[in-house]
PQR file with spaces between the fields and no chain letter, atoms N, CA, C, O and H, PARSE charges and radii, in Angstrom:
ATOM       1  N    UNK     1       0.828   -1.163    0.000 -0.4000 1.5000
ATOM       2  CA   UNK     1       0.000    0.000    0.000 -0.0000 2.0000
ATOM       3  C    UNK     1       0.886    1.244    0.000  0.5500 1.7000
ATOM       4  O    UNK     1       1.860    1.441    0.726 -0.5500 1.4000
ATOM       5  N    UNK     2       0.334    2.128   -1.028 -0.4000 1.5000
ATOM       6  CA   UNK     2       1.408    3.295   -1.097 -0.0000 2.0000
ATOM       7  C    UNK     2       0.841    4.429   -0.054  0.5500 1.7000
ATOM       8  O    UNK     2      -0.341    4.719   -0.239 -0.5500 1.4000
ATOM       9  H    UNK     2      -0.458    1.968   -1.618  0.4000 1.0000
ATOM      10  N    UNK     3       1.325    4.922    0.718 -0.4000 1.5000
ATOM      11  CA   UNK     3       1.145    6.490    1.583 -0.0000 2.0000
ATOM      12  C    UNK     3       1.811    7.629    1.219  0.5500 1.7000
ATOM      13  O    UNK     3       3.019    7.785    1.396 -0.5500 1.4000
ATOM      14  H    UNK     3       2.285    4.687    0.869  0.4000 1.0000
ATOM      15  N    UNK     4       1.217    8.281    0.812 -0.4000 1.5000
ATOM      16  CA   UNK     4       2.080    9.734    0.557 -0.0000 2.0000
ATOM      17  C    UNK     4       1.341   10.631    1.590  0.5500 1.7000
ATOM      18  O    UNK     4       0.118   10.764    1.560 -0.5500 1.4000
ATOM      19  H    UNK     4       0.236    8.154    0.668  0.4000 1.0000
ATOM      20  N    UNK     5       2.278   11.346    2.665 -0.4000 1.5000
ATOM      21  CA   UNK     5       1.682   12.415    3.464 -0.0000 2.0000
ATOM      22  C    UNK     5       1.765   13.615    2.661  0.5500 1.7000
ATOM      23  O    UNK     5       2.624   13.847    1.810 -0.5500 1.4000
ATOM      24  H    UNK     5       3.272   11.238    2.690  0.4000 1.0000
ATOM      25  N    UNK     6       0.451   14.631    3.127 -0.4000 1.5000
ATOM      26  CA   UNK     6       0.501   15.474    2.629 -0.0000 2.0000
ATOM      27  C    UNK     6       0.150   16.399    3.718  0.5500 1.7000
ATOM      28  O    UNK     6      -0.837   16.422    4.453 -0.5500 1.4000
ATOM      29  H    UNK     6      -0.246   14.443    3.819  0.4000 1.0000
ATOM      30  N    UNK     7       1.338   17.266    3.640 -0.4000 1.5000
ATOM      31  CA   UNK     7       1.341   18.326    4.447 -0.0000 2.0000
ATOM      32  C    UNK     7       0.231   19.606    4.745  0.5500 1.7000
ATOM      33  O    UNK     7      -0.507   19.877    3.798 -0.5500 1.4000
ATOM      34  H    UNK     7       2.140   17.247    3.043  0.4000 1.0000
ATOM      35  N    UNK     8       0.156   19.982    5.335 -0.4000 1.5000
ATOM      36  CA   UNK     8      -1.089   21.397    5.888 -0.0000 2.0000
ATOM      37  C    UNK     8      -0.707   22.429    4.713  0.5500 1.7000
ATOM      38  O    UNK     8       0.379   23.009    4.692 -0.5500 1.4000
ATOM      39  H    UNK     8       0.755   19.762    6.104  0.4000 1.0000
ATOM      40  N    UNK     9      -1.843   22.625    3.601 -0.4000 1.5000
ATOM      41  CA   UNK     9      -1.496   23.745    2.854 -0.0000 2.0000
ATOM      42  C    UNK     9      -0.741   23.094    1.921  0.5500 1.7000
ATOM      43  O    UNK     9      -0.741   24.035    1.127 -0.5500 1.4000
ATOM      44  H    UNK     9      -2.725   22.154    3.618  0.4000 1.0000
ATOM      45  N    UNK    10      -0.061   22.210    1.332 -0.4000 1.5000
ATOM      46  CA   UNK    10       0.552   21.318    0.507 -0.0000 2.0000
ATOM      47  C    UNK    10      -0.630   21.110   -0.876  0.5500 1.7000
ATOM      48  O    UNK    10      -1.783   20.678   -0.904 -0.5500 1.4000
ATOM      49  H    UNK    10      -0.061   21.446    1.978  0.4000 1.0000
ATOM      50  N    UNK    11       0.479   21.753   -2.152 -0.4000 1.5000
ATOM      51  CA   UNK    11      -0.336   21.380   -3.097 -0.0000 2.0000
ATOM      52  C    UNK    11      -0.975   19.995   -3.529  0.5500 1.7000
ATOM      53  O    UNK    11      -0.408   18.992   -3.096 -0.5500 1.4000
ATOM      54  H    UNK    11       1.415   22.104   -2.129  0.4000 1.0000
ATOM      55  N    UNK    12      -1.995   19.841   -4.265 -0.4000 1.5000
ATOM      56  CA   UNK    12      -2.467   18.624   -4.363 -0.0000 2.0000
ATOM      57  C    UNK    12      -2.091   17.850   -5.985  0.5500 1.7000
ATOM      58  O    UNK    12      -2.496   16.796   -6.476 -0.5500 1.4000
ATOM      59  H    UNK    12      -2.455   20.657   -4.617  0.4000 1.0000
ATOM      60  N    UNK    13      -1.281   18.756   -6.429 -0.4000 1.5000
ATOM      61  CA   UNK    13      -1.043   18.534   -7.778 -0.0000 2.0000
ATOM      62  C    UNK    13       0.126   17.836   -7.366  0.5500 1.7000
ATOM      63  O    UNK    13       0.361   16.652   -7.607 -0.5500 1.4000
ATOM      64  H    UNK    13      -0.953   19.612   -6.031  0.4000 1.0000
ATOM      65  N    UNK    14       0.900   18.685   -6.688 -0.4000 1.5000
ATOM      66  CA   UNK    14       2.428   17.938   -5.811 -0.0000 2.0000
ATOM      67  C    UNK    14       2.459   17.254   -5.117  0.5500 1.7000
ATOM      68  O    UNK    14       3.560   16.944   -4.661 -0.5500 1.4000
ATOM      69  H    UNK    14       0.709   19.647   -6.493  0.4000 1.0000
ATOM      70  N    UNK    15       1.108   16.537   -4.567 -0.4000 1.5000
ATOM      71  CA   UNK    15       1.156   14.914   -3.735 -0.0000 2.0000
ATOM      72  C    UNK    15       1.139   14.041   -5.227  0.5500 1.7000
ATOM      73  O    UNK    15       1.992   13.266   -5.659 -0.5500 1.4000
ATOM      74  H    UNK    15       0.213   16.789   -4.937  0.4000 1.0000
ATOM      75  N    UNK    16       0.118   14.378   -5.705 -0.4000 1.5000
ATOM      76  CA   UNK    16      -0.175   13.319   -6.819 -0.0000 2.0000
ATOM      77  C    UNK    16       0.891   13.101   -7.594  0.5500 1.7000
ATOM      78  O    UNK    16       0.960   11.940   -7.998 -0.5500 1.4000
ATOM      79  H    UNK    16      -0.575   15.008   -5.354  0.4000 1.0000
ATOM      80  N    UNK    17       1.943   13.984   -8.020 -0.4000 1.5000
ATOM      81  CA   UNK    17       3.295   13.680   -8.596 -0.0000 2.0000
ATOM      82  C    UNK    17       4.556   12.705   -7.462  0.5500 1.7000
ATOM      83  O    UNK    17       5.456   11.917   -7.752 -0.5500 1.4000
ATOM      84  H    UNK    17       1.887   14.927   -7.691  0.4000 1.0000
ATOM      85  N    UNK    18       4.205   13.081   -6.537 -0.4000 1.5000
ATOM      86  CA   UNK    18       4.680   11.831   -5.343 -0.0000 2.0000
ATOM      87  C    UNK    18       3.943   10.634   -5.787  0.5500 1.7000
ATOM      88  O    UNK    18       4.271    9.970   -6.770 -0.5500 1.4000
ATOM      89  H    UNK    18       3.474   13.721   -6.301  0.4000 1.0000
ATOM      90  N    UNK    19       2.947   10.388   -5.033 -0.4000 1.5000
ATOM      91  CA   UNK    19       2.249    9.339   -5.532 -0.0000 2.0000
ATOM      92  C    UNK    19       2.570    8.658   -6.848  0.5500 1.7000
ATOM      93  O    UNK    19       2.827    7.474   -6.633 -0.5500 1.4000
ATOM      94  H    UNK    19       2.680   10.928   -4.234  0.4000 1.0000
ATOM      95  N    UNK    20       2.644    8.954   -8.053 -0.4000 1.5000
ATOM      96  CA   UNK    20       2.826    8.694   -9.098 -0.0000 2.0000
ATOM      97  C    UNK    20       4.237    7.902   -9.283  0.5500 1.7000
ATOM      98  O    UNK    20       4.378    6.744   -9.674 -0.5500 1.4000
ATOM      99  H    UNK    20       2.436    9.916   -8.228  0.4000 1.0000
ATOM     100  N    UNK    21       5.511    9.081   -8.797 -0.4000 1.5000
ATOM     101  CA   UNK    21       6.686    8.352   -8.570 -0.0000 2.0000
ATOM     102  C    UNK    21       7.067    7.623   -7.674  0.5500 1.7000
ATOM     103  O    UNK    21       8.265    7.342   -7.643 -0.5500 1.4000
ATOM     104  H    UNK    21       5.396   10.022   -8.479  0.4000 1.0000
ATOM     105  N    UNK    22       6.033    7.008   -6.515 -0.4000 1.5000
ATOM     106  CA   UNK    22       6.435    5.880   -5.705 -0.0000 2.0000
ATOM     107  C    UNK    22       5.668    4.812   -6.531  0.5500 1.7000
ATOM     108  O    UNK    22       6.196    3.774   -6.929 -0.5500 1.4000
ATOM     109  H    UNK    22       5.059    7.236   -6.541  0.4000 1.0000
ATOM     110  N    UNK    23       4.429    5.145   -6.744 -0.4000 1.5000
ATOM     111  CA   UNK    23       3.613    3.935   -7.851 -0.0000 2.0000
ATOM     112  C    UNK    23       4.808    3.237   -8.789  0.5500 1.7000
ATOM     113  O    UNK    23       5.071    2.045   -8.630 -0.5500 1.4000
ATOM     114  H    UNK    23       4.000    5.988   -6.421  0.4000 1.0000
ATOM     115  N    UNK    24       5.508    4.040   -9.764 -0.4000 1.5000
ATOM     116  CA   UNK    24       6.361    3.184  -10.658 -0.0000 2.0000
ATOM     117  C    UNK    24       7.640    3.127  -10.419  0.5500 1.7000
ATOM     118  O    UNK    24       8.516    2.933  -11.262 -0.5500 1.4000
ATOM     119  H    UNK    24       5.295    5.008   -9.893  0.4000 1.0000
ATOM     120  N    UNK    25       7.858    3.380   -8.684 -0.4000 1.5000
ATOM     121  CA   UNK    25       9.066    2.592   -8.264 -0.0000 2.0000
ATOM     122  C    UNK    25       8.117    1.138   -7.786  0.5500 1.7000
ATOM     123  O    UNK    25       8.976    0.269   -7.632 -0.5500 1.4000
ATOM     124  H    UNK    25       7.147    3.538   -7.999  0.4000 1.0000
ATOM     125  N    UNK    26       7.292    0.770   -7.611 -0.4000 1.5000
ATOM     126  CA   UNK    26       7.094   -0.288   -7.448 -0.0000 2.0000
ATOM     127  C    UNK    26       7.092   -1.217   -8.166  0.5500 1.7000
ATOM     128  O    UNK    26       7.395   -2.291   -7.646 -0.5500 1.4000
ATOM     129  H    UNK    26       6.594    1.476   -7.736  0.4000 1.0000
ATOM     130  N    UNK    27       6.744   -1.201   -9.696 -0.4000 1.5000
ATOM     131  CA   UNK    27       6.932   -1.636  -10.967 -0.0000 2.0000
ATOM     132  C    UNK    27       5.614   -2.405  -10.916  0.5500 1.7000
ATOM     133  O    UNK    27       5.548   -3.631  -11.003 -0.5500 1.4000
ATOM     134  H    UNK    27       6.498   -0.329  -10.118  0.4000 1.0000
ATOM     135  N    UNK    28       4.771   -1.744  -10.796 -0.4000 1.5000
ATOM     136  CA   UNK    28       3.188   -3.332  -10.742 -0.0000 2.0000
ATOM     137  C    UNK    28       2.854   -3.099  -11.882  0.5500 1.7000
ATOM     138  O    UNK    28       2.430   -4.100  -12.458 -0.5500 1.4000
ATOM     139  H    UNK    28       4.824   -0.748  -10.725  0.4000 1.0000
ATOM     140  N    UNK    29       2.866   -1.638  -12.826 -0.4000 1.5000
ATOM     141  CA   UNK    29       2.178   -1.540  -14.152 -0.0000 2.0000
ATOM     142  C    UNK    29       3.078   -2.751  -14.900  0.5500 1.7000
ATOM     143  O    UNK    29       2.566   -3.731  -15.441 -0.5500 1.4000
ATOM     144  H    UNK    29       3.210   -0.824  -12.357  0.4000 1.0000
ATOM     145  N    UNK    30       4.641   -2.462  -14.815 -0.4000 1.5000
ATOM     146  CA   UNK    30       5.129   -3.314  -15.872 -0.0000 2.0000
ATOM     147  C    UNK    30       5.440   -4.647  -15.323  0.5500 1.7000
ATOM     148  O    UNK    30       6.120   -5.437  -15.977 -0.5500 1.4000
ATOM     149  H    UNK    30       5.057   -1.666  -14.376  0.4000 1.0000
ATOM     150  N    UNK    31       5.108   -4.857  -14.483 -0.4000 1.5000
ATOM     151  CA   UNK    31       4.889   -6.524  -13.721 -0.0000 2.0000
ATOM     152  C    UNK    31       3.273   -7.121  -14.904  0.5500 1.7000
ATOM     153  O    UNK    31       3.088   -7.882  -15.854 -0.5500 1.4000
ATOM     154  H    UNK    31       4.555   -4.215  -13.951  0.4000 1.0000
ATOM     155  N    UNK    32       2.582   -6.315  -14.164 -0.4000 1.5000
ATOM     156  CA   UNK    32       1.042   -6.388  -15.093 -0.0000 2.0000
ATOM     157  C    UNK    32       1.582   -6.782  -16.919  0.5500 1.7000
ATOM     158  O    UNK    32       1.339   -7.883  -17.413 -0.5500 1.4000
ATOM     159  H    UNK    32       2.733   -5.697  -13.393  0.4000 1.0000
ATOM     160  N    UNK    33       2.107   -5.984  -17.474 -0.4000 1.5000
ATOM     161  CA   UNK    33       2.328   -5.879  -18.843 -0.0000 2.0000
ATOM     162  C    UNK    33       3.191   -6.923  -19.134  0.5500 1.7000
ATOM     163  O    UNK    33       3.158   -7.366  -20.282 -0.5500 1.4000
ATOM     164  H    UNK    33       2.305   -5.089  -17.073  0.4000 1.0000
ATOM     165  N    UNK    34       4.019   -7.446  -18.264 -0.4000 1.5000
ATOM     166  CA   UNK    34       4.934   -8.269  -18.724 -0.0000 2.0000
ATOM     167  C    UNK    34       4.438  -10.045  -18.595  0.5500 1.7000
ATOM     168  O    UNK    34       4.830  -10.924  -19.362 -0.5500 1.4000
ATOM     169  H    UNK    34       4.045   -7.086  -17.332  0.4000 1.0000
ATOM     170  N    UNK    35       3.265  -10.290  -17.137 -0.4000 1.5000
ATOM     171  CA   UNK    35       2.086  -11.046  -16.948 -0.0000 2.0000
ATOM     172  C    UNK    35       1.339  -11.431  -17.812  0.5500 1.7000
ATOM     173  O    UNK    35       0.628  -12.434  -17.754 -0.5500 1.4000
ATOM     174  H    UNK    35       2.947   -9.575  -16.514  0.4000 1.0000
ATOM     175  N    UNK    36       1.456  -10.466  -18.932 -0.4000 1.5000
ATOM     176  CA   UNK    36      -0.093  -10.707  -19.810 -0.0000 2.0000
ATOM     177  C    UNK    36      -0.156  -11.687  -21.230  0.5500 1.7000
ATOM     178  O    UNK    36      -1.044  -12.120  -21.964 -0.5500 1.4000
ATOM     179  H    UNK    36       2.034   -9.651  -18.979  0.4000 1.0000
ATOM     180  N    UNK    37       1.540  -11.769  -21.142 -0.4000 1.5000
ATOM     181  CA   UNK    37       1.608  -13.291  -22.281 -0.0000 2.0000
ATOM     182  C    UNK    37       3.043  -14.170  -21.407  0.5500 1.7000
ATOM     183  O    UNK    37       3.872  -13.676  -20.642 -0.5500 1.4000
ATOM     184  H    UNK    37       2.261  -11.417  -20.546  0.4000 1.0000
ATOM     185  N    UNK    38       2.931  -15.319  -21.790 -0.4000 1.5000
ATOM     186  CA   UNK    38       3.895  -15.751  -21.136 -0.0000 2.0000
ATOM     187  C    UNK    38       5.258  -16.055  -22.291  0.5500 1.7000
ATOM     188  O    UNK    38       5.109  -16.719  -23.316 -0.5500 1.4000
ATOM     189  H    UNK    38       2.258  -15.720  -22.411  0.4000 1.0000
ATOM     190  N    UNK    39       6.458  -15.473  -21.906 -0.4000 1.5000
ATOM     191  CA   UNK    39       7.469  -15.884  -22.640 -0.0000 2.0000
ATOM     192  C    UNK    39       8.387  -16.352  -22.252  0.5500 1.7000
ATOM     193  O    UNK    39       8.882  -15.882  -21.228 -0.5500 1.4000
ATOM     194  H    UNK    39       6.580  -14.933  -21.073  0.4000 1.0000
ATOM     195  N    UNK    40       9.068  -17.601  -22.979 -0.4000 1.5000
ATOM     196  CA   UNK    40      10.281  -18.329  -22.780 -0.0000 2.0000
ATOM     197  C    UNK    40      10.846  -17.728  -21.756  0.5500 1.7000
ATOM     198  O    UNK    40      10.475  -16.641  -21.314 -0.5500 1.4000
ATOM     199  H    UNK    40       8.666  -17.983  -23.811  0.4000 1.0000
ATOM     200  N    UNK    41      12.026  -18.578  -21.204 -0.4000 1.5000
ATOM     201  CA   UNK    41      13.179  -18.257  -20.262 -0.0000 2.0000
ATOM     202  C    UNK    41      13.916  -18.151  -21.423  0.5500 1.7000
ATOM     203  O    UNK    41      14.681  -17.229  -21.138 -0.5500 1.4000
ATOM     204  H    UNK    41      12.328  -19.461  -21.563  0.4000 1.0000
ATOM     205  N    UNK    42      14.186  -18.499  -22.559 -0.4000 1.5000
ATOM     206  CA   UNK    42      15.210  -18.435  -22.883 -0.0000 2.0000
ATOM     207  C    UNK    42      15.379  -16.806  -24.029  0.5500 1.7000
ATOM     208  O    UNK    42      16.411  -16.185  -24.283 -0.5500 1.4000
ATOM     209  H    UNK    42      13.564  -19.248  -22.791  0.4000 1.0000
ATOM     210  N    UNK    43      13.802  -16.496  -24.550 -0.4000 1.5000
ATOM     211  CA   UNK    43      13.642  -15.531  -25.022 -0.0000 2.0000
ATOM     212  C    UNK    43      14.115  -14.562  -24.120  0.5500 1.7000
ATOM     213  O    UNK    43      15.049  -13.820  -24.427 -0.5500 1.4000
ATOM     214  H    UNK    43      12.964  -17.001  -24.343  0.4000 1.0000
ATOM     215  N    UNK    44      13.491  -14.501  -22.924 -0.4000 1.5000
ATOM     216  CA   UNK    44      13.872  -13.323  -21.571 -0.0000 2.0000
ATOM     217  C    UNK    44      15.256  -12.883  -21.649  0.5500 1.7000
ATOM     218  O    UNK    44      15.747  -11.757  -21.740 -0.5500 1.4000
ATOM     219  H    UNK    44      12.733  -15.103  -22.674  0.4000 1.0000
ATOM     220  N    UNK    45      15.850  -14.241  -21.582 -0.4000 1.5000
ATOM     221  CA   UNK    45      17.756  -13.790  -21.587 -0.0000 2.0000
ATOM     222  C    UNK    45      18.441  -13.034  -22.743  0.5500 1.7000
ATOM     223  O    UNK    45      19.250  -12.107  -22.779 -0.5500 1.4000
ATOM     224  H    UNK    45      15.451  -15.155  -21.508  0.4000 1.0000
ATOM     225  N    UNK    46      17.721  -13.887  -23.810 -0.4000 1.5000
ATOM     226  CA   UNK    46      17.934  -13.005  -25.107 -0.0000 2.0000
ATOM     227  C    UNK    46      17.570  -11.544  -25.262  0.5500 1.7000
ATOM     228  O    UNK    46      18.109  -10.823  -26.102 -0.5500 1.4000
ATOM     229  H    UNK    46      17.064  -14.640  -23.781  0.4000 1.0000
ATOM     230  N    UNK    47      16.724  -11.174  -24.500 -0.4000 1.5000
ATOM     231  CA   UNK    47      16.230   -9.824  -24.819 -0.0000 2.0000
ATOM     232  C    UNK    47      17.190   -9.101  -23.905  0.5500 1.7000
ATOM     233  O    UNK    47      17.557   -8.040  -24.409 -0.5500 1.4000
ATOM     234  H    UNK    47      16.287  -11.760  -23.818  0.4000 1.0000
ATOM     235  N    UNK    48      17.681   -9.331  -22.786 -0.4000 1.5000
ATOM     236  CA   UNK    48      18.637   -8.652  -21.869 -0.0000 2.0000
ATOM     237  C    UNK    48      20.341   -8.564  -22.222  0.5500 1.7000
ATOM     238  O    UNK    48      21.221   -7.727  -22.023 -0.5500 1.4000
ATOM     239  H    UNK    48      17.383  -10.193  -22.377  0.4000 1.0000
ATOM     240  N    UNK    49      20.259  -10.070  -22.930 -0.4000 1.5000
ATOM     241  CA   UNK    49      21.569   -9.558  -23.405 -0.0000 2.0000
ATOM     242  C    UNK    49      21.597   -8.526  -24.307  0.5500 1.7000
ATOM     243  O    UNK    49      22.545   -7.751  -24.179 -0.5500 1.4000
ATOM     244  H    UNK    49      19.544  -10.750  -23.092  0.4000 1.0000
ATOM     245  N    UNK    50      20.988   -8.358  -24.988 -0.4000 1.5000
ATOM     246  CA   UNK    50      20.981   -7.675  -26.323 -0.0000 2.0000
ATOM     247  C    UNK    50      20.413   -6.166  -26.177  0.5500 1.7000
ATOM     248  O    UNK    50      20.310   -5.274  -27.019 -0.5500 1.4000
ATOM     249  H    UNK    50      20.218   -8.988  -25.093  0.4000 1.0000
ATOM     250  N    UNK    51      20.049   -6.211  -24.666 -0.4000 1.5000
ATOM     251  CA   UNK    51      20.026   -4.617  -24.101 -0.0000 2.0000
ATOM     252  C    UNK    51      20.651   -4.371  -23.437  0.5500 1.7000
ATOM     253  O    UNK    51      20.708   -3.244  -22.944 -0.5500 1.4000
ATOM     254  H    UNK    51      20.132   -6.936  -23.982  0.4000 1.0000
ATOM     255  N    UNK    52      21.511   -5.485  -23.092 -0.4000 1.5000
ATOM     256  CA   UNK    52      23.222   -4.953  -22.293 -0.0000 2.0000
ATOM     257  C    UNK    52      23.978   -4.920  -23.284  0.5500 1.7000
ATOM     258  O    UNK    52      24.903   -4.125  -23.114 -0.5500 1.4000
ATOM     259  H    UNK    52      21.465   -6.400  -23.492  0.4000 1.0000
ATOM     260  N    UNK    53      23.995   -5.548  -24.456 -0.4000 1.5000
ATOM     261  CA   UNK    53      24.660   -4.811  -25.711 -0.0000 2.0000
ATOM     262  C    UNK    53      24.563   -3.562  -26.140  0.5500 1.7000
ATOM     263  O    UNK    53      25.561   -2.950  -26.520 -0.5500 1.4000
ATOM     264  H    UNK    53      23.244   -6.194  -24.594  0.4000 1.0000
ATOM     265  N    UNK    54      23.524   -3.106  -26.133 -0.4000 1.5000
ATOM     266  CA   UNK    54      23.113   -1.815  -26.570 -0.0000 2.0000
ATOM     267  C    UNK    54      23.670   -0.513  -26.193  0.5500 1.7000
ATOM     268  O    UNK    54      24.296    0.436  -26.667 -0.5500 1.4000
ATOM     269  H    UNK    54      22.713   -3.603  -25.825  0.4000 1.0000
ATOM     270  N    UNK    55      22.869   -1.143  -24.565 -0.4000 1.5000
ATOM     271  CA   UNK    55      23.591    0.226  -23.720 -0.0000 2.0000
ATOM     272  C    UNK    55      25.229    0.151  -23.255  0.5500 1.7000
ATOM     273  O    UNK    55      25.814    1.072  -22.687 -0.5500 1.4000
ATOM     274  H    UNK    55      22.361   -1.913  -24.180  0.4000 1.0000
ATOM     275  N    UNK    56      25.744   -0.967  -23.572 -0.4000 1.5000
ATOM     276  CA   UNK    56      27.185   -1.033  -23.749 -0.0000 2.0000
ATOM     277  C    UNK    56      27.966   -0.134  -25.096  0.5500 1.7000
ATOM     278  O    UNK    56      28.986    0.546  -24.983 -0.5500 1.4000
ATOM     279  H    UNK    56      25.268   -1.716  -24.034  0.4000 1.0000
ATOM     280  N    UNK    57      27.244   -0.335  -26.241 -0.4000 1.5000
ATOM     281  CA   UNK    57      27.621    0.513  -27.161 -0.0000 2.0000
ATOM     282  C    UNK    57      27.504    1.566  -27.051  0.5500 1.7000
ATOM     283  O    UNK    57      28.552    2.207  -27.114 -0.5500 1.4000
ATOM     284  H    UNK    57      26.416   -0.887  -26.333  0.4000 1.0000
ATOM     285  N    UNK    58      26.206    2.351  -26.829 -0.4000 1.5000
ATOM     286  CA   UNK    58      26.171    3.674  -26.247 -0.0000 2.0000
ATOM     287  C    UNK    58      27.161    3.940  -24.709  0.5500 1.7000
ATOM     288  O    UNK    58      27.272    5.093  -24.294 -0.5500 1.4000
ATOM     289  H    UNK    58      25.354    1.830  -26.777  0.4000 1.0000
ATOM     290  N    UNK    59      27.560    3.250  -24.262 -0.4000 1.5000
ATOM     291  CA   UNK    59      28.149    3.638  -23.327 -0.0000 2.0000
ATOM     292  C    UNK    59      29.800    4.319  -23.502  0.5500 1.7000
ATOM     293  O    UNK    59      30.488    5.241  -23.065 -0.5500 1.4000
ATOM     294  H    UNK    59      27.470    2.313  -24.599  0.4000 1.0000
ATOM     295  N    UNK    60      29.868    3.152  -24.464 -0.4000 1.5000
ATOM     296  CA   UNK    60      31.544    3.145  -25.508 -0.0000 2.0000
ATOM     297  C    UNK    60      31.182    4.238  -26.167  0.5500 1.7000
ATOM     298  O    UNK    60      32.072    5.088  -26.185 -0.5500 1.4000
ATOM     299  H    UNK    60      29.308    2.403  -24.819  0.4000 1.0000
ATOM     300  N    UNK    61      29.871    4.628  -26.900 -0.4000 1.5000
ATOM     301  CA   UNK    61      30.180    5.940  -27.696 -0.0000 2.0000
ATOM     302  C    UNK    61      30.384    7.225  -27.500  0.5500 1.7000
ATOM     303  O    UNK    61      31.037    8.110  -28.053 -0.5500 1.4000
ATOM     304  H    UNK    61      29.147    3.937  -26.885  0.4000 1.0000
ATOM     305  N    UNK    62      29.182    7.069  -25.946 -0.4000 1.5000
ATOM     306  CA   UNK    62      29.968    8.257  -25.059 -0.0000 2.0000
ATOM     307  C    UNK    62      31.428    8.959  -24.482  0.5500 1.7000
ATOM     308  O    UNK    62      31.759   10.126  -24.275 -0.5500 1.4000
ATOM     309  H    UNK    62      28.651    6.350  -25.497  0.4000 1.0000
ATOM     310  N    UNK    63      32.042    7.796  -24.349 -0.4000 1.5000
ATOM     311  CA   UNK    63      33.474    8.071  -24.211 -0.0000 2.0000
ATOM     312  C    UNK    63      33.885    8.394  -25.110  0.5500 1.7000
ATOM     313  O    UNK    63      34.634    9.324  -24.810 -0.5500 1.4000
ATOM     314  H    UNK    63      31.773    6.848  -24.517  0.4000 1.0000
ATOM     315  N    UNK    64      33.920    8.158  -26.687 -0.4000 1.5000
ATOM     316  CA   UNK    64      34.614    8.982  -27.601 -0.0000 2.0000
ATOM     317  C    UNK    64      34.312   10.156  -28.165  0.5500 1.7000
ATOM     318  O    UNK    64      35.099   10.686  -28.949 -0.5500 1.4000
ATOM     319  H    UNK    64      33.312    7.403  -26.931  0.4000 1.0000
């Protein structure tokens, strides 16, 4: 259960942007989205390596 206090006189636009960023530190939307078909173990690994490739290249390109 998420709690966000909100202070005396505290905007309500500026809880709800709290709220919002503890919601998708929890990750339930993309828990939900990722739930909704089931894929391989072996697809899973494939997709991670190949986005630790990625951001490895961009990482290398930054340095030059």
């Amino acid at each position: 259960m998420i709690i966000v206090p909100v202070k005396e006189g505290e905007n309500i636009e500026k809880a709800l942007k709290k709220f919002k960023r503890k919601f998708e530190k929890t990750g339930a939307v993309r828990e939900l989205r990722s739930r909704r078909e089931f894929q391989k173990p072996s697809v899973v690994k494939r997709k991670a390596m190949m986005k630790a490739i990625y951001v490895q290249h961009l990482q290398l390109q930054d340095e030059q």
